[in-house]
C-alpha positions, 0 to 999 in steps of 0.5 A: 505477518500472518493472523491467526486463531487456535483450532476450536469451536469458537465459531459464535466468537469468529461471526462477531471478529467477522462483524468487527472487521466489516466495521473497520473496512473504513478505507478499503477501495470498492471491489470491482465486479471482476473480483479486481482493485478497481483503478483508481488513480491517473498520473495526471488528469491536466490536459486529458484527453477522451480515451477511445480505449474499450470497457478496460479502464485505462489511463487518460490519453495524455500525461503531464511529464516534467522535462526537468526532473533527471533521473537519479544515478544511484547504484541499483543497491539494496534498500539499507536495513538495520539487523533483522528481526523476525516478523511474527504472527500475529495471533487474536486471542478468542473467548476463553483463551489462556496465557498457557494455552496460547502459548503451548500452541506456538511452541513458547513458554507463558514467559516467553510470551509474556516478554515478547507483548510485554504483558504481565502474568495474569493479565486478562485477555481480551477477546479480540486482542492481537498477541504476537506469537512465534511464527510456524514458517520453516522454509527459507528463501536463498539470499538474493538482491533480484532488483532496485525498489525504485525500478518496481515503483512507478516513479522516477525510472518512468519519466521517459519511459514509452510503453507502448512504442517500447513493445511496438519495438519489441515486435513480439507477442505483445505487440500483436495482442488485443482485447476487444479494441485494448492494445496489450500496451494500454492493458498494461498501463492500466494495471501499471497505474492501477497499483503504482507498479512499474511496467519493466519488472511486468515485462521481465517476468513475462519475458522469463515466464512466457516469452510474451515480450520478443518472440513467440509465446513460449506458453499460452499464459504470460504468467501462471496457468492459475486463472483465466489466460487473458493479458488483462487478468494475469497483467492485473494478478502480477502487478498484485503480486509484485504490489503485495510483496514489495510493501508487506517487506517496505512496511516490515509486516511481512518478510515471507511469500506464499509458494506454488503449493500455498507452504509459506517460506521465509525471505532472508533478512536483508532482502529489498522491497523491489525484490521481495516483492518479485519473489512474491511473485515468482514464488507464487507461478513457480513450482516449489521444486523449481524456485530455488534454482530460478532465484539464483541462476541470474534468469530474471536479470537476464531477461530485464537486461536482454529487455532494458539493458542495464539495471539502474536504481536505488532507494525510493526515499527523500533526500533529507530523508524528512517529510515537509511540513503538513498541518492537521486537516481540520481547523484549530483542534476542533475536537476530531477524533482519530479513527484509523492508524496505519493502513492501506492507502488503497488497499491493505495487501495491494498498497502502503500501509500508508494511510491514517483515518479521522472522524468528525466530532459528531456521529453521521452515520453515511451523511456528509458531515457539516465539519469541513476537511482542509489541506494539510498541505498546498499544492496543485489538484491533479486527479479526481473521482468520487469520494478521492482527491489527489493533491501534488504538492511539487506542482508539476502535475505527476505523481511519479515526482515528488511528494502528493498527497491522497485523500478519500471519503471527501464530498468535494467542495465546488472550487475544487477542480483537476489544475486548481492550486489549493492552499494549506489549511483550504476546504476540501471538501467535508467527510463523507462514505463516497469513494471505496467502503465506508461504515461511517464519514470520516476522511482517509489521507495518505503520502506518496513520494517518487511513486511509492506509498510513503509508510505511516511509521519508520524511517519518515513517520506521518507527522500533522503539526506536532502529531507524529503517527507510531505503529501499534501492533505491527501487521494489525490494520488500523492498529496505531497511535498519534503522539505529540511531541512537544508534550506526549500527548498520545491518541490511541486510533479506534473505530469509536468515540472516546474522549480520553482515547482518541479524541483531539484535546481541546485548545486552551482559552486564553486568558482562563483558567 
């Protein structure tokens, strides 16, 4: 999904939406200097070892991997999905738009609009209001099933997964390839944890692009002749890419990629997230004239199974398709305010609109808040870094099985350490602006299951206690409600504080009125 503005000489309006947006930037991960994601995350950090690798950040040395967890036996099927509907854009009304004119732009009828955002003719129009209006994407994409979600991830598939002896076996170009003292093996795994991204869908695509993988380069890049040449930028602009199209299609805000010539074409409705999002990346090296023919000639599953043999895999989804029981992360409803709705976990374009945002009851600014943050769940600690906290809450100390918990913005409390088990409603730590970027202290928490950012809303919505998250606007980042279920008591999330909003209602007394 795409936002968009009507041409005009609105540019006053435009700083003041560029002003708002900084505002809402409460969890995006800190740029790195180089322009890409800063790594954020090991799978695990219990028994870690000094790495000796060079100035690219690399995981730690040694990995927990539980011997007992099998993998799955699943057939590489397509992601169930219930009968499309189109994704449409998303359109913020400015100052001094109309109903008519919006709609004339988009090609609709003012009744047509009204209908699709249920407004009633005559509503005022707020600037700054998301509208969805009709999308302008005419091309079309061939219906493919290219891959399994859960081999884009980096899950289950991974358990026994040895990269790096897997390319010293290959004996290719990659086996030779350093950077400074960084293998292409460690090169690779860093971006692979970077983002959650599987390596086998890296290595087919360099094998299908640049021939990096078993012989000789075929090129002198392993992907795309559009920036630098070294492995580290284009391992890292992949595993974007691939990141990128598998949640914009796993979360349903995004069912379209950007070609070679930047013209948008639309996936078919169908499509999986594990293969939307290597469309995303092969729509974006290849040229607009050549794509159609590479998707359907069975290239890409060749070279995965000249590479890995055959393609297995499935779903990344809990078996009873339900999230265990979580608690809200504060004590007793204590009067937080819901801040953010759904949004990236790290990330909105390269993760799982996975994350939701709560503000302590009094305004800080940046200070760390007196009003503690708790588990919402119990579980052992297995990485953590300034201002971010993972917690697993199977215990075995991988966050490619199971469920695990991300929180971020924690000034961490001091019994808080790598290998500690944590227990449900035990302080953290207490909001903050450590850790990515932050306009105000508040918390920022995410799910993951099997390595894959589990979404806010859909199938397995986030539910805290009686509070289960509902989508907003979908494709609008932050946009979302809390809705309670024994009553329907509804939050609406907001960058603010206002009591009849979003605040958290107070507890009754017992015993009063």
């Amino acid at each position: 999904m795409t936002e968009l503005m009507l041409p005009s000489n609105r540019w006053p309006w435009c700083l003041l939406w560029l002003v708002a947006a900084v505002a809402l930037s409460a969890c995006r991960p800190t740029p790195a200097a180089s322009g890409q994601a800063t790594p954020h995350v090991v799978i695990s950090q219990l028994q870690a070892t000094q790495s000796t690798a060079t100035a690219l950040p690399s995981a730690t040395a040694s990995v927990v991997v539980p011997t007992a967890t099998p993998r799955p036996t699943a057939t590489p099927t397509p992601t169930p999905m219930p009968t499309a509907t189109p994704v449409h854009d998303v359109y913020v009304v400015g100052r001094g738009d109309t109903l008519g004119g919006i709609a004339n732009a988009y090609g609709m009828t003012v009744d047509e609009l009204t209908a699709l955002n249920t407004l009633r003719f005559g509503d005022w129009l707020p600037a700054g209001e998301p509208l969805y209006v009709n999308s302008l994407i005419e091309r079309q994409l061939p219906d493919v099933i290219l891959i399994p979600d859960s081999q884009v991830v980096l899950g289950l598939e991974y358990l026994d997964f040895d990269l790096a002896g897997y390319i010293q076996r290959s004996g290719g170009h990659l086996s030779q390839y350093t950077e400074g003292e960084a293998s292409a093996a460690e090169i690779i795994q860093a971006a692979s944890e970077r983002y959650f991204i599987g390596p086998r869908p890296l290595l087919a695509a360099m094998e299908l692009l640049g021939g990096w993988v078993i012989g000789g380069p075929d090129q002198a890049y392993a992907y795309t002749a559009a920036g630098p040449l070294t492995l580290s930028w284009q391992v890292d602009y992949a595993a974007r890419k691939l990141a990128e199209g598998y949640y914009g299609q796993l979360d349903g805000r995004r069912d379209w990629v950007v070609m070679n010539s930047g013209v948008r074409a639309r996936m078919a409705p169908d499509t999986n997230p594990g293969t939307a999002a290597v469309l995303n990346l092969l729509a974006a090296v290849t040229p607009d004239a050549e794509l159609e023919a590479l998707l359907t000639s069975g290239r890409l599953a060749a070279s995965y199974e000249r590479l890995f043999g055959e393609m297995t895999g499935g779903v990344v989804m809990p078996p009873n398709g339900k999230q265990p029981s979580l608690a809200l992360p504060f004590q007793e409803q204590a009067l937080w305010y819901f801040s953010g709705g759904p949004h990236g976990g790290y990330g909105d374009r390269t993760s799982g609109w996975a994350a939701i945002d709560f503000a302590p009851p009094v305004a800080a600014g940046c200070w760390v808040s007196p009003y503690a943050v708790r588990a919402i769940a119990s579980g052992i600690v297995v990485s953590i870094k300034p201002g971010e906290l993972w917690i697993d809450m199977d215990g075995d100390g991988d966050l490619r099985t199971g469920w695990a918990i991300f929180y971020m913005h924690l000034d961490l409390d001091e019994a808080i350490e790598v290998g500690a088990w944590v227990e449900t409603g035990q302080i953290l730590g207490w909001p903050s602006c450590l850790g990515g970027i932050s306009s105000g202290a508040h918390v920022h928490i995410a799910r993951m299951y099997d390595g894959q950012w589990m979404p806010a809303t859909g199938d397995v919505p986030f539910q805290l206690d009686d509070w289960v998250v509902e989508h907003g606007v979908i494709g609008a980042s932050y946009s979302g409600m809390l809705v309670k279920q024994s009553n329907h008591d509804r939050l609406d999330a907001c960058d603010c504080r206002v009591a009849s909003r979003n605040r958290f209602p107070e507890r009754p007394r017992l015993g009063g009125p």
